[in-house]
C-alpha positions in Angstrom: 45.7 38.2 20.5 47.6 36.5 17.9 49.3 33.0 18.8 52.8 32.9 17.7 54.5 29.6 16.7 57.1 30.4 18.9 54.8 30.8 22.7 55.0 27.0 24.5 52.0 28.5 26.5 48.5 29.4 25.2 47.1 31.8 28.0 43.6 32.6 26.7 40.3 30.0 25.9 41.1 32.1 21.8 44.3 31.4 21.9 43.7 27.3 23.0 40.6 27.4 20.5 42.5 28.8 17.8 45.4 26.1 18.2 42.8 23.5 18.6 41.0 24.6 15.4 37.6 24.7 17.4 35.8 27.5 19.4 36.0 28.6 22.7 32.6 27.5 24.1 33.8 23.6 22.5 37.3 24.2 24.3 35.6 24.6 27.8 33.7 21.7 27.5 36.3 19.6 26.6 38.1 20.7 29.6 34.6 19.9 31.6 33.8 16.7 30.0 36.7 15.3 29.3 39.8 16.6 30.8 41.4 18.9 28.8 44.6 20.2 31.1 43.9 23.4 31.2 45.8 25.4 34.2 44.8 28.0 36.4 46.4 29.8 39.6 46.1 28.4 43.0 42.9 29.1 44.3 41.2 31.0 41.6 37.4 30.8 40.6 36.3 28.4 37.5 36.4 31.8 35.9 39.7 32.8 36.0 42.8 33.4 34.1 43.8 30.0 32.0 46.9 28.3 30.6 48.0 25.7 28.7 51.4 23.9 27.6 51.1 23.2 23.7 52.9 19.9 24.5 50.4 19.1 27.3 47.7 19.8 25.0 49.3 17.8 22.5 49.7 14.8 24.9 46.4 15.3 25.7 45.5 14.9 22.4 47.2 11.8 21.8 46.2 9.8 24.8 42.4 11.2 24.4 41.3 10.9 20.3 42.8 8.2 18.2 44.2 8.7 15.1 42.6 7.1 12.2 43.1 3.8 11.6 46.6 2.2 9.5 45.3 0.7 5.5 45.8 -2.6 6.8 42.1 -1.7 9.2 41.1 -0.3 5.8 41.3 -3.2 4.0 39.8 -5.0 7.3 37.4 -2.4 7.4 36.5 -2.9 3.5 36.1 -6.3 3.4 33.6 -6.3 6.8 31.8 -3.9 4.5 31.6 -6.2 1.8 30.8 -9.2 3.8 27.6 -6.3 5.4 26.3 -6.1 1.8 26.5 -9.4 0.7 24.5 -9.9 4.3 22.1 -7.5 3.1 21.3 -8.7 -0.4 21.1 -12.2 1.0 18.3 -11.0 3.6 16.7 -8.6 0.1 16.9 -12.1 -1.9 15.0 -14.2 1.0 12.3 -11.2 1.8 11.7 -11.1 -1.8 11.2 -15.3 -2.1 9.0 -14.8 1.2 7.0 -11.9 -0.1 6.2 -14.0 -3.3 5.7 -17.3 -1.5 3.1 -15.2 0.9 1.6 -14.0 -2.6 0.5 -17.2 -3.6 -0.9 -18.6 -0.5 -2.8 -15.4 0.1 -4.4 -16.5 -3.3 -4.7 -19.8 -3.0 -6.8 -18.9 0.4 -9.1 -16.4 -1.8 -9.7 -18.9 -4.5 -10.3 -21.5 -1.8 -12.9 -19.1 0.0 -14.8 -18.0 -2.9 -15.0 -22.0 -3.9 -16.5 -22.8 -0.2 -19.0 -19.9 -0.6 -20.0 -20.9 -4.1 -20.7 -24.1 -2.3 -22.9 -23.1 0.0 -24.6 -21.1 -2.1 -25.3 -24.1 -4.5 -26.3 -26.3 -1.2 -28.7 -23.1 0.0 -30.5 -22.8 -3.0 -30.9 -26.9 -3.5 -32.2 -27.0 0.1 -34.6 -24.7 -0.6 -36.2 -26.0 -4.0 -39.2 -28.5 -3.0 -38.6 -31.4 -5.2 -35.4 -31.5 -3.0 -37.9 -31.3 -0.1 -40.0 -34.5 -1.0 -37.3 -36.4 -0.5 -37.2 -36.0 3.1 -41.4 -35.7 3.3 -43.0 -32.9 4.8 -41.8 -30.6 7.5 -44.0 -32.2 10.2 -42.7 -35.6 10.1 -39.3 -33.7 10.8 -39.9 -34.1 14.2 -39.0 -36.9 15.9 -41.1 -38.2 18.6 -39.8 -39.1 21.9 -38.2 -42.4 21.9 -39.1 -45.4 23.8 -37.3 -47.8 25.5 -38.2 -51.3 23.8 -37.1 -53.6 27.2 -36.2 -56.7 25.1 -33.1 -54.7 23.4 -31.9 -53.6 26.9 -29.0 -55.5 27.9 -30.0 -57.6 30.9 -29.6 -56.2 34.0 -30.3 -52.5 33.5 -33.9 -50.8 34.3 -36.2 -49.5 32.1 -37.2 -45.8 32.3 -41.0 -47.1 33.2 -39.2 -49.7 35.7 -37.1 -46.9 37.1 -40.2 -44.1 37.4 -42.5 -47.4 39.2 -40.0 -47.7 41.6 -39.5 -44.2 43.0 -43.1 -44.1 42.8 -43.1 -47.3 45.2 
């Protein structure tokens, strides 16, 4: 069925789809999804016979998808766009001066690491040399012996360990 110019009513989903420019299967959901006026008779199934007033559809049309928007929102449009990329290449710029900043600590930290072992390498292999060791004297004397409470360097009024053992044996 061919749609004349002339017919004010489409009465087939080809004939709506065809004025629409879309197919039928898009048609019906528009009319499910977002009210497309699409008529039927009084008390007919969701599969029945359908109509539709051109003007209606146009309304519909109208009120439902905006056209698109004047040059004056272009130049809006164009200059929010410009303002987004300047954005950007800011945020590039400081990502790059971040990357590079992180560059040079992360080798500061290695060149500070392999110092500190180099370090204790040096200090390992001193400690272990013996001339280094005579020094301290031998490994015996190392060991410090148990230390002893000299009473006369007590401050006065405090017991003694032997004081303090005499009297819980008492």
């Amino acid at each position: 069925m061919n749609v004349s110019e002339d017919s004010t009513v489409l009465s087939s989903w080809k004939d709506i789809a065809k004025y629409l420019g879309k197919g039928v299967r898009t048609v019906q959901r528009w009319e499910r999804h977002l009210g497309l006026p699409v008529r039927r008779p009084i008390g007919a199934a969701q599969k029945s016979a359908v109509m539709l007033y051109r003007g209606d559809v146009d309304a519909w049309l109208a009120t439902r998808f905006s056209a698109r928007a004047p040059e004056k929102d272009g130049a809006q449009r164009n200059q929010s766009s410009r303002s987004a990329r300047s954005t950007l290449r800011e945020g590039i710029r400081t990502a790059r001066e971040l990357r590079t900043a992180n560059q040079a600590l992360t080798e500061q930290i290695s060149a500070s690491i392999r110092l500190l072992a180099e370090r204790c390498d040096l200090l390992a292999t001193q400690g272990l040399q013996q001339p280094a060791l005579a020094e301290f004297g031998s490994p015996a004397e190392w060991v410090t012996p148990p230390r002893t409470v000299v009473p006369e360097l007590l401050p006065t009024g405090l017991p003694t360990s032997n004081s303090v053992a005499s009297e819980r044996i008492a």
